[in-house]
Every structure is written in C-alpha cells, then in structure tokens.
Residue frames relative to the residue before (quaternion, step in Angstrom):
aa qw qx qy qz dx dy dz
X 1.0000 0.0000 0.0000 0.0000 0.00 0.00 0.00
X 0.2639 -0.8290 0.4236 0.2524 3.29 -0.62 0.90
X 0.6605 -0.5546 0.2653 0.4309 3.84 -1.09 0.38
X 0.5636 -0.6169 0.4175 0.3570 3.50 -0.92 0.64
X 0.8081 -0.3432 0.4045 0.2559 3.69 -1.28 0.29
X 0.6864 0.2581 -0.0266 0.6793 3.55 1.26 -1.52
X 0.5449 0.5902 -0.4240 0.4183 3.39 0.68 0.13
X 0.8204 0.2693 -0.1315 0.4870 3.28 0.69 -1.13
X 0.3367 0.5067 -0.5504 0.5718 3.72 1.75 0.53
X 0.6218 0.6131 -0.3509 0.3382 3.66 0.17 -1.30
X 0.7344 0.4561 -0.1780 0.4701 3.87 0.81 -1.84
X 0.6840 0.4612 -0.3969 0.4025 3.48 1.26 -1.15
X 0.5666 0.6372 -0.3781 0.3606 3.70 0.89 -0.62
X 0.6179 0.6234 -0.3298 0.3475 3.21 0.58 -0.98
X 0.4621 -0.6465 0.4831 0.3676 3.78 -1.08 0.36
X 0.4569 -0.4987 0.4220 0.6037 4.16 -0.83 -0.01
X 0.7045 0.4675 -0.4995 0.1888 3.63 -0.19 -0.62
X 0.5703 0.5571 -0.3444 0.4958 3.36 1.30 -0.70
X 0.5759 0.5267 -0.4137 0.4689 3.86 0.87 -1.22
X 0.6649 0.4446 -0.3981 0.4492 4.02 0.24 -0.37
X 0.6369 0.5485 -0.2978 0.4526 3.63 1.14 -0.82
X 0.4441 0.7877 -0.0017 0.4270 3.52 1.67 -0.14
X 0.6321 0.2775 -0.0352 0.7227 2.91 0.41 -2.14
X 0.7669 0.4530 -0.3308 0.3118 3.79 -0.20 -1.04
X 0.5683 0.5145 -0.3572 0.5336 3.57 1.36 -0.13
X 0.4533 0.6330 -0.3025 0.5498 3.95 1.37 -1.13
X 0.7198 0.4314 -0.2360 0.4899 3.44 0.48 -1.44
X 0.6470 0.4956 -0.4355 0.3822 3.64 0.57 -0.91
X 0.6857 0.6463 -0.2417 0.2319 3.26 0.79 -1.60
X 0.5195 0.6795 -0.2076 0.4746 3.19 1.76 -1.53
X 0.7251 0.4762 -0.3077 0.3908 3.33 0.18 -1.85
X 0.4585 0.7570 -0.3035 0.3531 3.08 1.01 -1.95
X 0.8046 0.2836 -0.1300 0.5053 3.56 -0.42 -1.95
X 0.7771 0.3070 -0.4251 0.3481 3.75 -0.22 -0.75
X 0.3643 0.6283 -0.5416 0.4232 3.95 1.21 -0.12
X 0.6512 0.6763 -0.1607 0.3046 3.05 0.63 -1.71
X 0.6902 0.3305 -0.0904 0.6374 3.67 0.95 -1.38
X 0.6856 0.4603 -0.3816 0.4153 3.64 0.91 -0.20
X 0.6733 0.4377 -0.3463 0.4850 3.63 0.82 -0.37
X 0.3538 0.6680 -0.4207 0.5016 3.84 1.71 -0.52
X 0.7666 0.5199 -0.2103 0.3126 3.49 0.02 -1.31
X 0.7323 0.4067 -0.2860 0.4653 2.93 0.77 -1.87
X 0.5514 0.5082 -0.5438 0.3767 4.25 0.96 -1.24
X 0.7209 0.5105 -0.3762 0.2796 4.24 0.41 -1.18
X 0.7587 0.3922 -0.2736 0.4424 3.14 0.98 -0.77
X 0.6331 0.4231 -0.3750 0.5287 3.95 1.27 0.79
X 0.5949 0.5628 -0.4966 0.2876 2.76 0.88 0.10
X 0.6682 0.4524 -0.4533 0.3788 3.48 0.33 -0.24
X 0.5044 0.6124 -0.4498 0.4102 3.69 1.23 -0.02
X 0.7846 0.3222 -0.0943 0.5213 3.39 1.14 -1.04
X 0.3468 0.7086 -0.4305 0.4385 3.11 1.54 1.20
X 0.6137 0.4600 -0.2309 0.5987 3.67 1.21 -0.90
X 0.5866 0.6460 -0.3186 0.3702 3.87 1.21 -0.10
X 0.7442 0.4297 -0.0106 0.5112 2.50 0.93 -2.12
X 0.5676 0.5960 -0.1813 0.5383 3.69 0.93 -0.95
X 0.6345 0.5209 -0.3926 0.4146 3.99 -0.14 0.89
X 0.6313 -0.6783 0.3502 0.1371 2.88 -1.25 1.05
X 0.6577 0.5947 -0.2929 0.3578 3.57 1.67 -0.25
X 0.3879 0.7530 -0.0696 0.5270 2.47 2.38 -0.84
X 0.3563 0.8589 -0.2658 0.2544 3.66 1.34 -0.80
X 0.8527 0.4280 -0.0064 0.2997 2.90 0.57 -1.87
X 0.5118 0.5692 -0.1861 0.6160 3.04 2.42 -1.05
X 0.5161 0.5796 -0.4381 0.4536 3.93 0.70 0.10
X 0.7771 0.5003 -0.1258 0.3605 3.76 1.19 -0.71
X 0.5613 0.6353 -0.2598 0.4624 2.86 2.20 -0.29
C-alpha cells in the first residue's frame, strides 16, 4: 500500500535526524510483525506432533483441574 499524500508531507517536514528515528521504528514494526507470523507457523506446524501427546486418555484427569 502506498503512503498517503499527508504522509509523505508529514516525512518531508521532519528533520534527517528524526527521519532515522522513523525508519528504525518502520523497522521495529516489520521485525515485530514477521516475528509475529513466524512463531504462528512454527505453533501450526507442531501441533500435530504434540497432538499424540496432548491427546490421551491418562492425561484425562488433568482436563478437570
């Protein structure tokens, strides 16, 4: 999605030292979200390993606690 109209009035205004204070927040946000989609992934793709764990009748009794 590109940036909005006022967005990029907003970025041009801005001094450079602050623009770096910016990008490095952009950057946070990024990292931030794909961490986010990366730990998503890894919980779907164990879970059926830790399906034959979690899943058992001896286990039974711990569901009521």
């Amino acid at each position: 999605m590109p940036a909005s109209p006022a967005l990029i009035e907003k970025l041009d205004s801005l001094p450079k030292h602050r623009l770096a204070e910016v990008e490095d927040f952009v950057d946070f946000i990024r990292q931030r979200d794909q961490d986010r989609t990366t730990v998503r992934s890894a919980g779907a793709v164990s879970m059926p390993a830790f399906a034959a764990v979690w899943e058992n009748t001896e286990d039974d009794a711990y569901d009521a606690v």
